[in-house]
N, C-alpha and C positions, 0 to 999 in steps of 0.2 A: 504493500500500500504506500508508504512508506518512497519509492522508487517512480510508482505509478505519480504519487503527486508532484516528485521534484520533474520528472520529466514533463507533465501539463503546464506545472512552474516556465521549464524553460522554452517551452510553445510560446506559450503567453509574454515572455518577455523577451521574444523575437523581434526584431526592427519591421518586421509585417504589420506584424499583430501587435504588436505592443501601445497603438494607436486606439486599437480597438479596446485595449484592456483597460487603458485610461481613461477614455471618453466612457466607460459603462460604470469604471470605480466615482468617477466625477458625477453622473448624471446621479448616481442611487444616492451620495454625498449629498448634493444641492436637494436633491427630492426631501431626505429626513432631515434639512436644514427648513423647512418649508415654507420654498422658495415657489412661486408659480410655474407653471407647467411650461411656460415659453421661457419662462429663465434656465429652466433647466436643461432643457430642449438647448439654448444658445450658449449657454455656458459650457456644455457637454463635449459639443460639437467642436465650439471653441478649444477645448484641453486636447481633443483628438487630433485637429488638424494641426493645431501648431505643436505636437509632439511630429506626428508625421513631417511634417516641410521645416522643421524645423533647421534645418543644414542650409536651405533654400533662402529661408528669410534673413540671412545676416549683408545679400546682394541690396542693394540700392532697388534696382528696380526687379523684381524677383516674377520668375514666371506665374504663367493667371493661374494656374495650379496652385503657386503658393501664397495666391492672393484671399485662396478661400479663410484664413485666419480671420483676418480682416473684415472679409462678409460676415461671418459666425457674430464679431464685435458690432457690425451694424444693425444687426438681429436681436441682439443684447438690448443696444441705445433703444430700438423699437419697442422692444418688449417692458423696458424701464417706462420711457412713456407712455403706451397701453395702461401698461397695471395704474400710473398714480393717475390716468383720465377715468380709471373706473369705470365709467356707464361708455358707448360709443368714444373714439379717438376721434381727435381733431381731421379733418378732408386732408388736411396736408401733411399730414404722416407716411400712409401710402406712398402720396410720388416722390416726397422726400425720402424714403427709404429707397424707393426703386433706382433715385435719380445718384445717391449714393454708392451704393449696389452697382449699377451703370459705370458711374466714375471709377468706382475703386476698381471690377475685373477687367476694365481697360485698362490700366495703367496706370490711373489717378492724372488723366493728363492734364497741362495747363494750359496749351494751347488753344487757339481759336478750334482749327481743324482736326485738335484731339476730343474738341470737346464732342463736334461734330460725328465724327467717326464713332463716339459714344452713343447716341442717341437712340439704334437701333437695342444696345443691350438694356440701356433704359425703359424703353417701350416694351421688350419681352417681360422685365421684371415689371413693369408697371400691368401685365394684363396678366403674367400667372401667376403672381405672387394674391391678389381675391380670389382667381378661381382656385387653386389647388386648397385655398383656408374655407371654402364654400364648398370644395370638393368630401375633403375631408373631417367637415363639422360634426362633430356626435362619434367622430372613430373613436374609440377606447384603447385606443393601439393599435389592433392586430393590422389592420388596415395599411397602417404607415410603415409599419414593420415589412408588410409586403412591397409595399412602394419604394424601400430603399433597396430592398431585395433586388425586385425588379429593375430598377435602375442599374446596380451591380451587375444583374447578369444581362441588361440590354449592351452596357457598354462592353461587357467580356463577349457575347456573340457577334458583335460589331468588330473587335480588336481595338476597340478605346485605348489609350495609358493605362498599363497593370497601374497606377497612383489614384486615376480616377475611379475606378473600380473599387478601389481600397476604399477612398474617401465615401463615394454613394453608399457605405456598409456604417457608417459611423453613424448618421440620424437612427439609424435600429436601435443602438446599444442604449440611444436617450431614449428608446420608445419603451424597452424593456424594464426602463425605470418608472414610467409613466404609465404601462398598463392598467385599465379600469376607470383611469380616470376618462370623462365626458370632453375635457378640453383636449384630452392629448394629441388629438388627428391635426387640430387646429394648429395647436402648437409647433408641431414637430415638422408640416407643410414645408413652410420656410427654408430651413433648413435643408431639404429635401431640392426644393427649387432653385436653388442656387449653387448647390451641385451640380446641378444638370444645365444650370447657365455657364456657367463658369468653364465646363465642360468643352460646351457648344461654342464660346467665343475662342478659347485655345483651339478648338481643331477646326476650325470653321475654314473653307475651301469655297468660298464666294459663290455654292449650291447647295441644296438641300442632300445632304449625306446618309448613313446608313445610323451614324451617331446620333444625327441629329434625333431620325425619329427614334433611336433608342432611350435618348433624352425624354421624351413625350410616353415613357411608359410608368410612373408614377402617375401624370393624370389618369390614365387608363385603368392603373389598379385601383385607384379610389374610385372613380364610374363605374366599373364593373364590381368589385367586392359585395358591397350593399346587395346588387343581384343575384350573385351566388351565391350571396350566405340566406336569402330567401328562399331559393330554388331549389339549388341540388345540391348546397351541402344545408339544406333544414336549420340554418342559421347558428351554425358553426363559425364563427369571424374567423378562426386562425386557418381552418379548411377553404373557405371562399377564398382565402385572402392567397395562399399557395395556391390556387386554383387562376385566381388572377393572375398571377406570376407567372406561370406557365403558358397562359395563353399570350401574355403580353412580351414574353421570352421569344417566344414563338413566330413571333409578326416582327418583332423586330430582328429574329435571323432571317423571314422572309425578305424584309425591306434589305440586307445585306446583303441577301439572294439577286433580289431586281436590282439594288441599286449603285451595287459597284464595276 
């Protein structure tokens, strides 16, 4: 036993994995600190990705990869202002965070024409950063937990960065602290969304890619989930929720099929 646990020990504090073991030991941390569900959710994320890029962020301008830190901290700032507006957030929260978001996985640029060349990643976060929180309202987890899944394995059947891969698995580890609770599909969204942006602006090839729609498979697991778990798996959420994964695995190695 004894052998059995120093060997899991040394899995777990692999330079892979060791991302992951952080962001799940952080998320259960902030949870019994009791911290709200989006705090935990950004805070989590936060610990994961800047263990991961961590070698990355000491460059000046550090790849979009290593700029997801940053976003997790933007997610923070949001979620800090959410909790103290209490009832609904201010209109200008949203574009201010997207326009953020925007700015930062560009480059943070100053220029006239940086700012420009931003404006697409801003308009992406400004339109799926409500639907994926409107997507997955009332998840208790299982949901989200699928959607980071699914993101993981849309970019592994795509050949994304083994990093981005890694990263899409991190929002899970803060879901599994968040299980049961009503906010957490909400919460955890975000996070979730800006993986897949952040993703999409590093590999971007000035067409619609195999990535891209692999990116687009979190929306799909929270639209479809809900209906599986009424249908065929009798409203099993963690059943529906692998079931989603699979079918949206699935379309997005078709989209690698047609579209490379």
């Amino acid at each position: 036993m004894h052998a059995l646990l120093a060997h899991a020990t040394h899995l777990a504090l692999m330079p892979h994995w060791r991302p992951l073991g952080v962001a799940l030991a952080v998320a259960f941390g902030v949870r019994f600190a009791g911290r709200s569900a989006a705090m935990v959710a950004a805070i989590s994320v936060l610990a994961g990705w800047t263990t991961q890029y961590f070698a990355l962020l000491t460059g000046f301008a550090p790849p979009a990869g290593a700029r997801l830190p940053g976003l997790a901290a933007i997610l923070m700032i949001d979620a800090v202002f959410r909790q103290r507006a209490r009832a609904a957030p201010g209109w200008w929260l949203l574009p201010a965070t997207a326009a953020l978001a925007g700015w930062w996985v560009r480059g943070a640029p100053l220029t006239g024409p940086g700012l420009v060349n931003g404006m697409p990643a801003f308009l992406g976060f400004l339109a799926a950063l409500p639907l994926a929180r409107r997507l997955a309202r009332g998840d208790p987890g299982w949901a989200s937990i699928a959607a980071a899944i699914g993101l993981a394995g849309g970019l592994w059947v795509t050949c994304a960065p083994p990093h981005y891969q890694r990263a899409a698995l991190l929002p899970a580890c803060a879901a599994l602290a968040l299980l049961g609770r009503a906010e957490a599909g909400a919460a955890l969204a975000p996070a979730i969304v800006v993986a897949a942006g952040a993703t999409i602006v590093t590999t971007e090839h000035g067409r619609f890619t195999p990535i891209d729609a692999a990116c687009l498979t979190p929306l799909l697991v929270w639209a479809l989930a809900p209906a599986l778990a009424q249908g065929v798996a009798r409203s099993v959420d963690a059943v529906a929720g692998l079931l989603a994964v699979a079918l949206c695995v699935g379309l997005a190695w078709a989209a690698e099929t047609a579209l490379k």
